[in-house]
VEXROLO-668531 format. One record per atom (N, C-alpha, C): residue in three letters; x, z, y. Coordinates in steps of 0.02 Angstrom, whole numbers, padded with zeros to 5 digits, always signed. Layout:
# residues N
ALAXZY...
***
This chain:
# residues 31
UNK+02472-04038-03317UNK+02474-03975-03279UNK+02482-03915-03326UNK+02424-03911-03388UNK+02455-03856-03442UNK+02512-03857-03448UNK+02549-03894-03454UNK+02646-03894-03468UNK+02682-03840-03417UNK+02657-03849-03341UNK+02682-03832-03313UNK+02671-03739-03300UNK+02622-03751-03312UNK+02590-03669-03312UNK+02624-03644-03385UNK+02643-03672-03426UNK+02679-03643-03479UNK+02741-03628-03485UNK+02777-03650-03422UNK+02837-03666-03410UNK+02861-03584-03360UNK+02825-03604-03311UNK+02797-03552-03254UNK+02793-03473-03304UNK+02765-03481-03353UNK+02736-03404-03390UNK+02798-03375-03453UNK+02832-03445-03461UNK+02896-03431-03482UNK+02948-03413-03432UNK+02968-03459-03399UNK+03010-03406-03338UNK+03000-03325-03325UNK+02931-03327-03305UNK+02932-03263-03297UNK+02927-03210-03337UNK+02933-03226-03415UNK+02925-03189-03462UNK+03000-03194-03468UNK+03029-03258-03473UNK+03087-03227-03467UNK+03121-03188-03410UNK+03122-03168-03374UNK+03149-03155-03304UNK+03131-03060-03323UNK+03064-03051-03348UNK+03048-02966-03367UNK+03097-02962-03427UNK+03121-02983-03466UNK+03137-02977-03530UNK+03227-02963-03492UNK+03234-02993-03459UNK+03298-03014-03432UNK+03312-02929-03386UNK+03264-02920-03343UNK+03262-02863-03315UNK+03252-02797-03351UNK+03216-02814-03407UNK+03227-02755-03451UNK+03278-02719-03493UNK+03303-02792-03510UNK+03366-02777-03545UNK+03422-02769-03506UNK+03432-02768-03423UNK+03483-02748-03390UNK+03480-02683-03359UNK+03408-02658-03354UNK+03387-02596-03360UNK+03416-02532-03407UNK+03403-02585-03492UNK+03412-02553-03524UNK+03478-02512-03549UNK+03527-02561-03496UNK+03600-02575-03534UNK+03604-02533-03485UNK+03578-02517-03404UNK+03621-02473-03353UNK+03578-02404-03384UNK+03552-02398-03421UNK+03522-02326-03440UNK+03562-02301-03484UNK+03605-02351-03539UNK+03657-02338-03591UNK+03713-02322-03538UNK+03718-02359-03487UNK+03791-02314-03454UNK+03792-02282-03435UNK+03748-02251-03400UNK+03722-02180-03372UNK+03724-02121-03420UNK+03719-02140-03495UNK+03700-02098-03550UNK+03759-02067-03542
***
């Protein structure tokens, strides 16, 4: 079950990281 909750906390770490950086990129086009 730890595996899976590690799995779970990676997704969603990736998924903010993912949203941040598409954030980040529509704030550069806006610039």
């Amino acid at each position: 079950h730890g595996d899976v909750v590690v799995l779970e906390s990676s997704d969603a770490d990736a998924d903010k990281a993912l949203a941040d950086l598409k954030a980040l990129l529509e704030t550069d086009l806006d610039a």
